[in-house]
MIGU-819295 format. One line per field, with one value per atom (N, C-alpha, C): residue number from 1; x, y, z; residue in one letter. Coordinates in nm, 4 decimals, m for minus. Layout:
BEGIN
seq <- [NUM|...]
c1 <- [X|...]
c2 <- [Y|...]
c3 <- [Z|...]
type <- [A|...]
END
This chain:
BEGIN
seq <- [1|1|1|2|2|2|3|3|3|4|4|4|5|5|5|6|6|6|7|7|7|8|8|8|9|9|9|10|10|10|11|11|11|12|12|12|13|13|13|14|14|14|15|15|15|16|16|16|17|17|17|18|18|18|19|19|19|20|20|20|21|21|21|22|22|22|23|23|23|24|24|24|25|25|25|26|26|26|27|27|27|28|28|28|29|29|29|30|30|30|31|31|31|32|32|32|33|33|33|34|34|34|35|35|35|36|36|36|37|37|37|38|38|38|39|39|39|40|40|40|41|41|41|42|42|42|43|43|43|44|44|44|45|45|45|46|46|46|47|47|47|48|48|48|49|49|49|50|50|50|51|51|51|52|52|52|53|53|53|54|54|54|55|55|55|56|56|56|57|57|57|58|58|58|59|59|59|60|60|60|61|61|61|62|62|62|63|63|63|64|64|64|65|65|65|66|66|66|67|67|67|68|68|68|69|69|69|70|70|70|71|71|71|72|72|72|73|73|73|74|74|74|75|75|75|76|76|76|77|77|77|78|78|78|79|79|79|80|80|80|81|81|81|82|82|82|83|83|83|84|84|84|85|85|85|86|86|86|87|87|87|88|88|88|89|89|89|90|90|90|91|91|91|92|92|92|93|93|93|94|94|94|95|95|95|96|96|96|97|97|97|98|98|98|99|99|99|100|100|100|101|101|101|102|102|102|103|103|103|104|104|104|105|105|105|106|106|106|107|107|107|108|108|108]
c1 <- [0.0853|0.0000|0.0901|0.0433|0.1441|0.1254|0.2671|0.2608|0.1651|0.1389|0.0164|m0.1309|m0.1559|m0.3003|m0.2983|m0.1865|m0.2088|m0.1839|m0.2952|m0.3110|m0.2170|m0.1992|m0.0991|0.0450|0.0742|0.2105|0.2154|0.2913|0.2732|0.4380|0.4774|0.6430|0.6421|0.7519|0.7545|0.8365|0.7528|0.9314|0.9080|1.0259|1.0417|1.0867|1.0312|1.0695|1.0643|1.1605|1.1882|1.2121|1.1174|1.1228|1.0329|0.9286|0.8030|0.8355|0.7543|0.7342|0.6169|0.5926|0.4477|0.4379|0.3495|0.2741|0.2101|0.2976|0.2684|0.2119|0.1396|0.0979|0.1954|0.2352|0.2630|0.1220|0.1674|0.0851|0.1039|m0.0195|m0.0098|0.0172|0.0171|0.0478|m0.0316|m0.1677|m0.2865|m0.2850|m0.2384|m0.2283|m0.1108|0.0129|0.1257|0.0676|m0.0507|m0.0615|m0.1587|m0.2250|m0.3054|m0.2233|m0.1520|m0.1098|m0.0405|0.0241|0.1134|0.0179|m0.0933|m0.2046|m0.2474|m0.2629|m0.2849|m0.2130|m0.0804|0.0301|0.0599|m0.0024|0.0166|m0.0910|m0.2387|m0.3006|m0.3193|m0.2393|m0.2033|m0.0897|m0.0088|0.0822|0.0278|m0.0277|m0.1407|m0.1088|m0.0844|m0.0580|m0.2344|m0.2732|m0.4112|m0.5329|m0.5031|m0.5632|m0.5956|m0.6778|m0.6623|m0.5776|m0.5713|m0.5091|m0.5789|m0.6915|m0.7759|m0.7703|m0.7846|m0.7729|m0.7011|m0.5268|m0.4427|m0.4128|m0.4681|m0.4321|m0.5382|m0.6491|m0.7304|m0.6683|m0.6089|m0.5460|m0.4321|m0.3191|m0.2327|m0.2696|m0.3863|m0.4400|m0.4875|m0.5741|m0.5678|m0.4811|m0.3540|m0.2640|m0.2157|m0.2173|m0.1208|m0.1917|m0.3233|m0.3785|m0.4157|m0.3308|m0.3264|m0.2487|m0.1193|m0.0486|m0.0357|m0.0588|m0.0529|m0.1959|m0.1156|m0.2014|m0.2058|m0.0903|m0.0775|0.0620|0.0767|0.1828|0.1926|0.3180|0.3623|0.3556|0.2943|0.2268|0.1743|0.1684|0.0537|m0.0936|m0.1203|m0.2566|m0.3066|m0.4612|m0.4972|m0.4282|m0.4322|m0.4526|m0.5717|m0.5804|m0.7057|m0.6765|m0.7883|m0.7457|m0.7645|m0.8444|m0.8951|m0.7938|m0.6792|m0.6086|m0.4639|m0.4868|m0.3359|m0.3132|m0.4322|m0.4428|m0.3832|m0.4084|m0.3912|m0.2735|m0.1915|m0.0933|0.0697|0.0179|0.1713|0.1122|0.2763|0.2803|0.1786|0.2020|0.2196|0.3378|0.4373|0.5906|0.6239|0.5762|0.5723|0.4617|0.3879|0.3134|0.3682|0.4438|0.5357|0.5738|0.7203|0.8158|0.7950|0.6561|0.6314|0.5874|0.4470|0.4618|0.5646|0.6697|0.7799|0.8448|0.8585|0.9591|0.8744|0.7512|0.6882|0.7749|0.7010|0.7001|0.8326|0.9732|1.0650|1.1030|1.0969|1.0914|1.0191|0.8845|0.8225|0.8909|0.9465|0.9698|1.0959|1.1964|1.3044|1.2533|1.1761|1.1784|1.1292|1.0189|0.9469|1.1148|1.2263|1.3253|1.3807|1.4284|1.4693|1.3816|1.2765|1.1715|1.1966|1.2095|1.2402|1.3692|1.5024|1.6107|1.6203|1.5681|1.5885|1.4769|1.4041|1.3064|1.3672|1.4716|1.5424|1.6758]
c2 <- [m0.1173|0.0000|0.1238|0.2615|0.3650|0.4032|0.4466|0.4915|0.6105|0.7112|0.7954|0.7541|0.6531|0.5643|0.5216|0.4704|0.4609|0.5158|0.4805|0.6276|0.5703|0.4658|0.4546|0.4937|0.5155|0.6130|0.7291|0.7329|0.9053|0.9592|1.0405|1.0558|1.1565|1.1867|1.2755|1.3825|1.4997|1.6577|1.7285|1.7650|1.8366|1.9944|2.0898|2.2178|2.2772|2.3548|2.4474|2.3417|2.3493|2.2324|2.1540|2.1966|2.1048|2.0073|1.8464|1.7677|1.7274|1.7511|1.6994|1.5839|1.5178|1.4160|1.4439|1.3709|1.4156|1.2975|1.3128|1.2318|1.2295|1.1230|1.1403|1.1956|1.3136|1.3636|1.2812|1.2566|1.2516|1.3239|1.3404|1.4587|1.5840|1.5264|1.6001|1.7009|1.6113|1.7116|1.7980|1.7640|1.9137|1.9818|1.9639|2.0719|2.1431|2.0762|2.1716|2.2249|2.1573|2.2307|2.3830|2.3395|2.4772|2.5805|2.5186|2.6314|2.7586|2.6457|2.7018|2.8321|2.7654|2.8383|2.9443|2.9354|3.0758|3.1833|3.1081|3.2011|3.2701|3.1975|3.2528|3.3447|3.3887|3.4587|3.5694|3.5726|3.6753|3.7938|3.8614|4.0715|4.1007|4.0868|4.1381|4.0498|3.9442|3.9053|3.9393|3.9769|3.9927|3.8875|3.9348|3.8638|3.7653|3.8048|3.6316|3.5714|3.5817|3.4873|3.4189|3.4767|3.4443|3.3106|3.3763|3.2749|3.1851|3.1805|3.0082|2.9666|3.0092|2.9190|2.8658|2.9730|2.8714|2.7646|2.7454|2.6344|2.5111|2.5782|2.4337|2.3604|2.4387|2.4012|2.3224|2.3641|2.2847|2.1298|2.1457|2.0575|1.9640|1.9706|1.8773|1.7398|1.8399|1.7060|1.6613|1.7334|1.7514|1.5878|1.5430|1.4596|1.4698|1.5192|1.5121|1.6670|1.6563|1.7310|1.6679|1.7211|1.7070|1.8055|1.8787|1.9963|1.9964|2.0606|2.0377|2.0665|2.0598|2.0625|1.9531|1.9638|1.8364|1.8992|1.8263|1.8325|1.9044|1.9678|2.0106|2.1076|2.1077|2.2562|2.3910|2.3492|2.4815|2.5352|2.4254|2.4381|2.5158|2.5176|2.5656|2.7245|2.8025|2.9350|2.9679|2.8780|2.8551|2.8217|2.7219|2.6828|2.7508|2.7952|2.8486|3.0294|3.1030|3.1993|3.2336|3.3392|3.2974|3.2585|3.3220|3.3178|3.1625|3.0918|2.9480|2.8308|2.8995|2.8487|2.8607|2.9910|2.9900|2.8879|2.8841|2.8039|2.6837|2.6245|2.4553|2.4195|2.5755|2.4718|2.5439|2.5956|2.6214|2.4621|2.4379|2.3249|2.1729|2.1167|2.0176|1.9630|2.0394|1.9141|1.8562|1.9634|1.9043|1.8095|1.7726|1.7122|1.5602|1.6213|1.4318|1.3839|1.4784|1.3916|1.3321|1.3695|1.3322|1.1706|1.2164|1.1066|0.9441|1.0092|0.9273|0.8345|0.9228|0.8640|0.7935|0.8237|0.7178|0.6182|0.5751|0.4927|0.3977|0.4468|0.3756|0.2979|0.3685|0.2839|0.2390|0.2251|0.1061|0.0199|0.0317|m0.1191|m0.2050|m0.1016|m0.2102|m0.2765]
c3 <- [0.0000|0.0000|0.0000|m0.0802|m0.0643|0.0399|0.0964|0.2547|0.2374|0.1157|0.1866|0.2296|0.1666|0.1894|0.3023|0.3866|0.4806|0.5967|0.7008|0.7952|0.9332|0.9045|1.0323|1.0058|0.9304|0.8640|0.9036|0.9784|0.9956|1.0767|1.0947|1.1035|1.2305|1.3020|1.3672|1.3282|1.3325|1.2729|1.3771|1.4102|1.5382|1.4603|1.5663|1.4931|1.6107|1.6235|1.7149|1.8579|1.9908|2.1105|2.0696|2.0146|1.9790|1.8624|1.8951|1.7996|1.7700|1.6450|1.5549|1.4955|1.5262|1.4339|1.3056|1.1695|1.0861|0.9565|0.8559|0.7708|0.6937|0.5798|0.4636|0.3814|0.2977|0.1956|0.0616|m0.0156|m0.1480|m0.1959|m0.3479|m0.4332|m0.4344|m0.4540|m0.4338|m0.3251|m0.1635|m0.0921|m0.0931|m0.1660|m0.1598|m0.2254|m0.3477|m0.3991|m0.3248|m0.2921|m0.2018|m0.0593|0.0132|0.0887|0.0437|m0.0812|m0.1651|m0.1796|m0.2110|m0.2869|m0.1271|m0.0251|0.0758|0.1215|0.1740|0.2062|0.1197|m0.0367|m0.1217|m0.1067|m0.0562|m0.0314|0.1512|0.1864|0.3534|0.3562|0.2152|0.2075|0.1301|0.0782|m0.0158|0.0610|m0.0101|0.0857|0.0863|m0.0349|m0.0172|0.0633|0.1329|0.2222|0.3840|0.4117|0.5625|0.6833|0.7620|0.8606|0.9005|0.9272|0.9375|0.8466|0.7014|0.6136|0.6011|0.6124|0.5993|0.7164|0.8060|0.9615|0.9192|0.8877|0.8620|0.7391|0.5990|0.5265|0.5921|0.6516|0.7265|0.8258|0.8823|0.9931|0.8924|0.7796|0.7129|0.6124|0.5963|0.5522|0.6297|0.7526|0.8351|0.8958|0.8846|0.9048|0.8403|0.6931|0.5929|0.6397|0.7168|0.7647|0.8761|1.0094|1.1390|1.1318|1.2883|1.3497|1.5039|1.5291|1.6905|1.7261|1.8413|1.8740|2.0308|2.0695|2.2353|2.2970|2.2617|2.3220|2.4608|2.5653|2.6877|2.6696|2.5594|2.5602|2.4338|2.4340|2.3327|2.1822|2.0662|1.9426|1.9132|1.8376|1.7458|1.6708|1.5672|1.4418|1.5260|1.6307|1.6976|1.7843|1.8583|1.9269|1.8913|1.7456|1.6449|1.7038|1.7296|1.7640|1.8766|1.9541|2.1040|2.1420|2.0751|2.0950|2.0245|1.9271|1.8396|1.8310|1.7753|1.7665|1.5984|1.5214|1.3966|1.3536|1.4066|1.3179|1.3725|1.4917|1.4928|1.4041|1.3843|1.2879|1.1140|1.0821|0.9481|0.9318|1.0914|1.0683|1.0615|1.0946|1.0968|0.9484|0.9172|0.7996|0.6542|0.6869|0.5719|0.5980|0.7261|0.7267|0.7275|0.7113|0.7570|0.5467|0.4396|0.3356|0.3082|0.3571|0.3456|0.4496|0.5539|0.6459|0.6287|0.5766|0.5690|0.4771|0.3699|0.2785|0.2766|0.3661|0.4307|0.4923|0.5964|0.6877|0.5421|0.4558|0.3753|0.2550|0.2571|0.2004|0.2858|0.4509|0.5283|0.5268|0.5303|0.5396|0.4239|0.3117|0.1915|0.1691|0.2514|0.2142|0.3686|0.4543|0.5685|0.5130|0.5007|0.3682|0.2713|0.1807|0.1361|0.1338]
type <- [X|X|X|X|X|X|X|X|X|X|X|X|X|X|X|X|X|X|X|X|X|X|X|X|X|X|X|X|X|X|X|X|X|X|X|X|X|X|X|X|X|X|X|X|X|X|X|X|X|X|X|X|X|X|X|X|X|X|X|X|X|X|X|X|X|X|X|X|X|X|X|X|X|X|X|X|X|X|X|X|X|X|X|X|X|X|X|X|X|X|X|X|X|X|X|X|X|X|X|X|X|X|X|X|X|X|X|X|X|X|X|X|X|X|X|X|X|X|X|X|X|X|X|X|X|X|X|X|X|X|X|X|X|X|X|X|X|X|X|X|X|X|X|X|X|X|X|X|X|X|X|X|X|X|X|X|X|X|X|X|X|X|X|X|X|X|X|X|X|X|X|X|X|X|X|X|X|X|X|X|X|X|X|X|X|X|X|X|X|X|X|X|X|X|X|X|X|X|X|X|X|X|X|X|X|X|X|X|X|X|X|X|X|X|X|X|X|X|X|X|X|X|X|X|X|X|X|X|X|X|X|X|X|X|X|X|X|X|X|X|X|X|X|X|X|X|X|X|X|X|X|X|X|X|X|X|X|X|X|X|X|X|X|X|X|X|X|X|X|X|X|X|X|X|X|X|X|X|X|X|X|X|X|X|X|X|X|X|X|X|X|X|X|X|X|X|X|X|X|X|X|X|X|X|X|X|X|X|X|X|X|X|X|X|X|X|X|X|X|X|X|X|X|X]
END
């Protein structure tokens, strides 16, 4: 099965002290995560806009965190800065896809 189909796949990236639980994305979803993250960067967007495309960007791949509080999309507000919220998701697609190449050559 491709590791994105399946949902028990999922990697840990650590950024900054915090570590996230993360999916492998399909293709479908980098592009949508990309699409996201371009319209959460938009100048002519408001600040709220910008802050719910970055939450569901990020929630494309996010499953968990070690956070002291629960998981949730609602909790992203609550828990990170924005400029901690940038830095997770500038750094999450290179990261899974790191971990998704270690994964591949300890398999074979």
């Amino acid at each position: 099965m491709p590791i994105a189909l399946d949902p028990n796949q999922t990697t840990e990236v650590t950024v900054g002290t915090a570590t996230y639980t993360c999916r492998y994305l399909t293709c479908r979803a980098v592009l949508l995560y990309e699409q996201r993250l371009t319209d959460a960067a938009d100048k002519n967007a408001t600040q709220f806009q910008s802050n719910e495309s970055l939450n569901k960007a990020l929630m494309l791949a996010l499953t968990g965190w070690n956070l002291p509080m629960p998981f949730s999309a609602d909790a992203l507000d609550d828990a990170l800065t924005p400029s901690e919220k940038w830095e997770l998701a500038v750094a999450l697609p290179g990261k899974i896809m790191a971990s998704e190449e270690d994964k591949k050559k300890s398999s074979s």
